[in-house]
N, C-alpha and C positions, 0 to 999 in steps of 0.2 A: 076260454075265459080271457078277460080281456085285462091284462096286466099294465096299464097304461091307465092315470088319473082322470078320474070322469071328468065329462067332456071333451077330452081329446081325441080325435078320429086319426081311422088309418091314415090317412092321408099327412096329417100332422105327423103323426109318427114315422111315414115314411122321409117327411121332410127333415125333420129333426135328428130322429136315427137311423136311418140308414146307412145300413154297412156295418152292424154293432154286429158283434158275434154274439151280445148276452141278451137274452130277452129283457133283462131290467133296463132303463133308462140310464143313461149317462150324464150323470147331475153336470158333472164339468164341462158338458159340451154343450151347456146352456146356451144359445148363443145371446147375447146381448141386444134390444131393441134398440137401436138408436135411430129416433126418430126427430128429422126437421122441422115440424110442428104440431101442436096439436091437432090429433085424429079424433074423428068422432066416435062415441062411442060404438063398440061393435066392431070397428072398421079396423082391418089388419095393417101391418106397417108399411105397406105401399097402398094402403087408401084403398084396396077390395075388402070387401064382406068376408068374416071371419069370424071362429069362435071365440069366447074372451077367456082372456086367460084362465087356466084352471087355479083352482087354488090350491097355497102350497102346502106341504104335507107329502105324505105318502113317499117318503125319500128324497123330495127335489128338494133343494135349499133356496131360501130367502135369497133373492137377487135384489140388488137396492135398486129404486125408481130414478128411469132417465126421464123419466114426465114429469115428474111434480115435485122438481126446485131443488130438490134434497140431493138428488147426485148431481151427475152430469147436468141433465135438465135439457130444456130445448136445445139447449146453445150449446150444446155440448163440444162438437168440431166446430164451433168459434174459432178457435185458436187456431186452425188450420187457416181460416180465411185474413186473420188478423198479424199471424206472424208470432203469435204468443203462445207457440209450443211449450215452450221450456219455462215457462214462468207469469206470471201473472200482470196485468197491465202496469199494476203500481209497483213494479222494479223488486220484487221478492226472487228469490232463485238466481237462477245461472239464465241469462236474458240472449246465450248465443255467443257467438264470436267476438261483435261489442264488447261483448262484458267479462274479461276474462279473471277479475276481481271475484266472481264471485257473487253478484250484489253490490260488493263494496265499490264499483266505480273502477276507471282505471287506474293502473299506480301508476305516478310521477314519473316521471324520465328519471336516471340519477342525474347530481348536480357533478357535474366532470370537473367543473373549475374548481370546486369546493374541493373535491377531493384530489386535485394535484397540488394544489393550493397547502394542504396540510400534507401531503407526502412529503412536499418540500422542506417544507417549516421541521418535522419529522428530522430528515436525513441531512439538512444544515447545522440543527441543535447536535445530533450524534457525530458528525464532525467534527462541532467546534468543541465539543468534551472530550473525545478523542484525541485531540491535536493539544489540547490545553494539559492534559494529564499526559501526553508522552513527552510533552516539552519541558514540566516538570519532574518525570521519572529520571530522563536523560539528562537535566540538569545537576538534579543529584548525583551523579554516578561521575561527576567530571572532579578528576584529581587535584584540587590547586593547591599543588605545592610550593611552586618558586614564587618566592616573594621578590620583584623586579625593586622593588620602594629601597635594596637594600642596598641597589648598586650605585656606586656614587660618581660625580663629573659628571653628566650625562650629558651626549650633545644633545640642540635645540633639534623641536619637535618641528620634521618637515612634512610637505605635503604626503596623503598617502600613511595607506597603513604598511608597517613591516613585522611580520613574522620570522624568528629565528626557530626554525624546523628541526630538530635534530633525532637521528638511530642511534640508539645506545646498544652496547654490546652487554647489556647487563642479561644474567641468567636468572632471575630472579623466578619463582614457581617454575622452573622447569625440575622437572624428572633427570636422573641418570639417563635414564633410558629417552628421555627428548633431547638433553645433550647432543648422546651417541648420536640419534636419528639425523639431527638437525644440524651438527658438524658446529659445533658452538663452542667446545671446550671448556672448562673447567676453572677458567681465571674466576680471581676474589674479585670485586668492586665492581665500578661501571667504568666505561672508557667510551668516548664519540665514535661510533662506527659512520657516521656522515651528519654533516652539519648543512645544509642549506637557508639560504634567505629568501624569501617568498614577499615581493612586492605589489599591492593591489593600489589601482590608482583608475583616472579619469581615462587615460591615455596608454591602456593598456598594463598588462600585468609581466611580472618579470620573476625568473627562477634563476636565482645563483648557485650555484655550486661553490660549496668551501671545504678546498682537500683536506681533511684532515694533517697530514705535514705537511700545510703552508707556516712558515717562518713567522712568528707574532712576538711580538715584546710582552709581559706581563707587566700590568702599571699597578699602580699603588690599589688595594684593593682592602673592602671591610670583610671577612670572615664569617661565611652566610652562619655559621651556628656560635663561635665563640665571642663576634661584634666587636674582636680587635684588627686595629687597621697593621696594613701590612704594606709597606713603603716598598714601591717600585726602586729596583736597583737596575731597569736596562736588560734585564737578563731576557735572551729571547729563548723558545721555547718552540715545540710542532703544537698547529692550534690544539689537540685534543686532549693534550697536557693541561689546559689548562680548567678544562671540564674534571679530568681524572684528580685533578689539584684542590679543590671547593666548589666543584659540581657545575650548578646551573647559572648561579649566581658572576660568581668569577666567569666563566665562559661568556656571559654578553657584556660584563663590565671586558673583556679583552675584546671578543670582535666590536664594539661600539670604540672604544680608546683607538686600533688599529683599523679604522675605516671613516669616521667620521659619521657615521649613522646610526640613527635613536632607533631600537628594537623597541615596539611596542607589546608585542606578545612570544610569547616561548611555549613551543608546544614538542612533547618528547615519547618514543614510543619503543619500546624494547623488544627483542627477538621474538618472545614470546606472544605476545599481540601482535607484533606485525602481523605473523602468521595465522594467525585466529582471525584478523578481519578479512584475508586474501579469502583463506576457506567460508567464513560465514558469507561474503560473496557468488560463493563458488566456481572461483576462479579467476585471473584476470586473462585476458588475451592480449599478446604481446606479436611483437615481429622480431627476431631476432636477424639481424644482419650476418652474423658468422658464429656457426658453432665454435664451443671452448666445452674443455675440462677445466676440474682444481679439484685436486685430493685435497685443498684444506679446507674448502665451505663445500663441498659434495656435488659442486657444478656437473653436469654433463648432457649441452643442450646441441642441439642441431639447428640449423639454419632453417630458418622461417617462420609460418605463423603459427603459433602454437598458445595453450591456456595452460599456464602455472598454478599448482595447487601452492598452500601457505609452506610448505616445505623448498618446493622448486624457488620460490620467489626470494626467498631468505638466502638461499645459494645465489641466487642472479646478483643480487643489489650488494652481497659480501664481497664479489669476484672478485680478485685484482693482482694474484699471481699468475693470472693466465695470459696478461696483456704486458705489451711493453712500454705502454704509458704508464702500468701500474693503479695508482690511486686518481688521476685523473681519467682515465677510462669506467673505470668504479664508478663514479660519479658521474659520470654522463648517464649510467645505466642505473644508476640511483636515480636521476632525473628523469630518466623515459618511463619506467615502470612508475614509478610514484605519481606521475600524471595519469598514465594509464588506468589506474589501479582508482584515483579521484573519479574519473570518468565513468568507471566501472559501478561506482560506489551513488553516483548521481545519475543512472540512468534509471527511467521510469520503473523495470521493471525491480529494481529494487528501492526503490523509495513507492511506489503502491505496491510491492507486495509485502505485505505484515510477515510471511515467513522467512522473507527477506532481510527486510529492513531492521526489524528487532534482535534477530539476532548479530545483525553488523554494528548496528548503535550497542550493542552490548559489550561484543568485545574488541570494538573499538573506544571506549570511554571507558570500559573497565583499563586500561593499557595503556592511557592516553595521560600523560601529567603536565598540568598548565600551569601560568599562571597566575596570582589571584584573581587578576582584573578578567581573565577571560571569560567568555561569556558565549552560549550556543550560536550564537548569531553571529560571531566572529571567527566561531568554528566552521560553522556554513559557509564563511566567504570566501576563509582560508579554500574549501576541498574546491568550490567551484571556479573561485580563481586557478587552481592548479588543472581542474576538469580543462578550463577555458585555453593554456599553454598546450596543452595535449593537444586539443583543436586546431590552434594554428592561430589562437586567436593574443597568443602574449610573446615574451620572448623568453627565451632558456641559454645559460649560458656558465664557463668557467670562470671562475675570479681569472681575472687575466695575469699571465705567469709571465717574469721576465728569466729566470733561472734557477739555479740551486744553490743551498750553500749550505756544506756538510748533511747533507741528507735534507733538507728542508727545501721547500719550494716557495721561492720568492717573488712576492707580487708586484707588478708592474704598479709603480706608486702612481705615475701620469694618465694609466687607464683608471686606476681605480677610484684616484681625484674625480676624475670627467664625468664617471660612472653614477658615483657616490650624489655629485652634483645632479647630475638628471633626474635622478629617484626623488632627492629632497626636494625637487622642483615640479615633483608628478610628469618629468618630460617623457616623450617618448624615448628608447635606451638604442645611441646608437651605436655601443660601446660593445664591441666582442671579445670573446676570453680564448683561450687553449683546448 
């Protein structure tokens, strides 16, 4: 019996299925006509004589027509000859490597200018709001407390700015237990533990040193809190009496009276912040020329280069029984470290680093008492100027001493005229001290 759709011969079935294992036909393995043009009828798909197709039924399934327009059609491998595999002439579909849009065309370049263009605009605007609000924060935080307006005589105003610098030995927020550590003792009040003048000019910058017992006369002076005046009698005094005497006030109305020179600003910084800006640093590096002890500020340094945390530092800049200049050696090492320490304070990596820089503007300006007229820009020029002595770029020097008398150290009146003159003149200073 012949299980194969009438009309179809062996022969067809051999072509078709051969190799089946089942005697039923294999619908899926229908193969497809695809023919290049119209055959006539009868005529198989390479143009011999042939039976015509059976009809469907009998289990094969409807295969749609590549002849008559509705499927493929004649032109079916068109697209082979034309290049229009993937899509159709009028730009539908995925058109090839061309097109890798989609259809949609190709996409744009991006615009590069455009967008460095606004990164920039971007990361200028968050600078200049950053810098506007830290210049604000940090203005806040600045102490002014001495009122300069209240000192009277004042010499004329010379070339050049001057700053009157000074360490106080006040203990003020310290601990018992930071006392003990930090070798500071217990005294009431404040007293000058170093006083320097810091001059910036055209023609270079200049650091004095002012021993604390140098020999000064106390002049007539107004009383920074009760506003009554108090008539010079001549009486001389060690200068830091007269800070320990009415403070801030009287201390520049005497060094201005006894120098001839208009302090325009006063800035003061006590044991406790020193030490807090050394550490928020982290550290200064120093060169010590000759190790020293002092059981009384806890010195115990060795010879050469070495980095001071806020403790060591506080011991360096106190020393002055370990020498036998005393308070003039003190003071020179006052002078080295405090430029040091400026330099330290203005190098890149702590003015761009935020975990740097904030916490040194912290407690540095928490600790730091001005005053009124001061202003952060003046503060800036102060450290840089002092950065710049460090460098080699100013000069540093002791009020120049001619002798002693009863414990006081007595200034050379002829250097300090000479001295005094160059500064008011913005000249360069050729004047050396002790």
């Amino acid at each position: 019996m012949n299980d194969w759709p009438e009309g179809w011969s062996g022969d067809d079935r051999d072509r078709y299925g051969r190799g089946s294992a089942s005697a039923q036909p294999e619908s899926a393995r229908v193969m497809r006509q695809v023919r290049r043009g119209q055959g006539a009828p009868g005529q198989g798909a390479y143009g011999r004589q042939g039976p015509s197709a059976p009809p469907y039924g009998s289990g094969v399934p409807q295969q749609p027509s590549y002849v008559d327009g509705q499927g493929y059609g004649g032109d079916y491998d068109s697209g082979y000859n034309t290049g229009q595999v993937y899509g159709s002439p009028g730009g539908g579909g995925y058109d090839g490597p061309g097109d890798p849009g989609g259809g949609r065309g190709p996409r744009p370049a991006p615009n590069w200018r455009k967008r460095i263009k606004w990164t920039a605009i971007v990361v200028i605007t968050g600078l200049i709001v950053t810098t506007v609000g830290t210049y604000f924060w940090a203005d806040s935080k600045l102490n002014r407390e001495v009122d300069l307006s209240k000192v009277i005589d004042r010499p004329e105003q010379g070339d050049g700015t001057n700053y009157l610098i000074v360490g106080s030995d006040s203990r003020a927020g310290l601990s018992s237990e930071q006392k003990k550590q930090l070798h500071t003792g217990s005294a009431e009040g404040k007293r000058t533990d170093s006083m320097m003048i810091l001059h910036t000019g055209s023609n270079g910058d200049t650091l004095i040193s002012l021993p604390r017992d140098s020999d000064v006369e106390i002049p007539t002076f107004v009383g920074s809190e009760s506003g009554k005046t108090y008539k010079g009698t001549g009486r001389h005094v060690k200068l830091n009496a007269a800070y320990a005497e009415d403070g801030p006030e009287l201390l520049v109305r005497t060094v201005e009276f006894n120098t001839g020179l208009r302090i325009d600003h006063y800035v003061e910084i006590g044991f406790a912040g020193f030490a807090s800006i050394v550490d928020a640093v982290g550290g200064v590096e120093i060169d010590i020329d000759k190790g020293f002890k002092d059981k009384y500020s806890g010195a115990d340094f060795k010879a050469g280069k070495q980095t001071l945390n806020g403790d060591q530092a506080l011991a360096f800049v106190r020393t002055r029984h370990a020498f036998a200049a005393s308070d003039l050696q003190r003071t020179k090492n006052q002078q080295k470290f405090l430029a040091a320490l400026a330099h330290q304070v203005a190098t890149p990596g702590t003015v761009l680093n935020p975990f740097k820089l904030y916490p040194t503007l912290g407690a540095g300006l928490d600790s730091l008492i001005v005053d009124k007229d001061m202003g952060l820009y003046d503060l800036g020029s102060m450290f840089f100027a002092m950065k710049g002595v460090n460098g080699g770029d100013g000069t540093s020097l002791n009020m120049p001493i001619s002798g002693s008398s009863g414990g006081n150290l007595v200034w050379n009146k002829t250097k300090v005229k000479q001295l005094v003159q160059e500064l008011n003149n913005d000249e360069k200073v050729t004047v050396t001290g002790n």
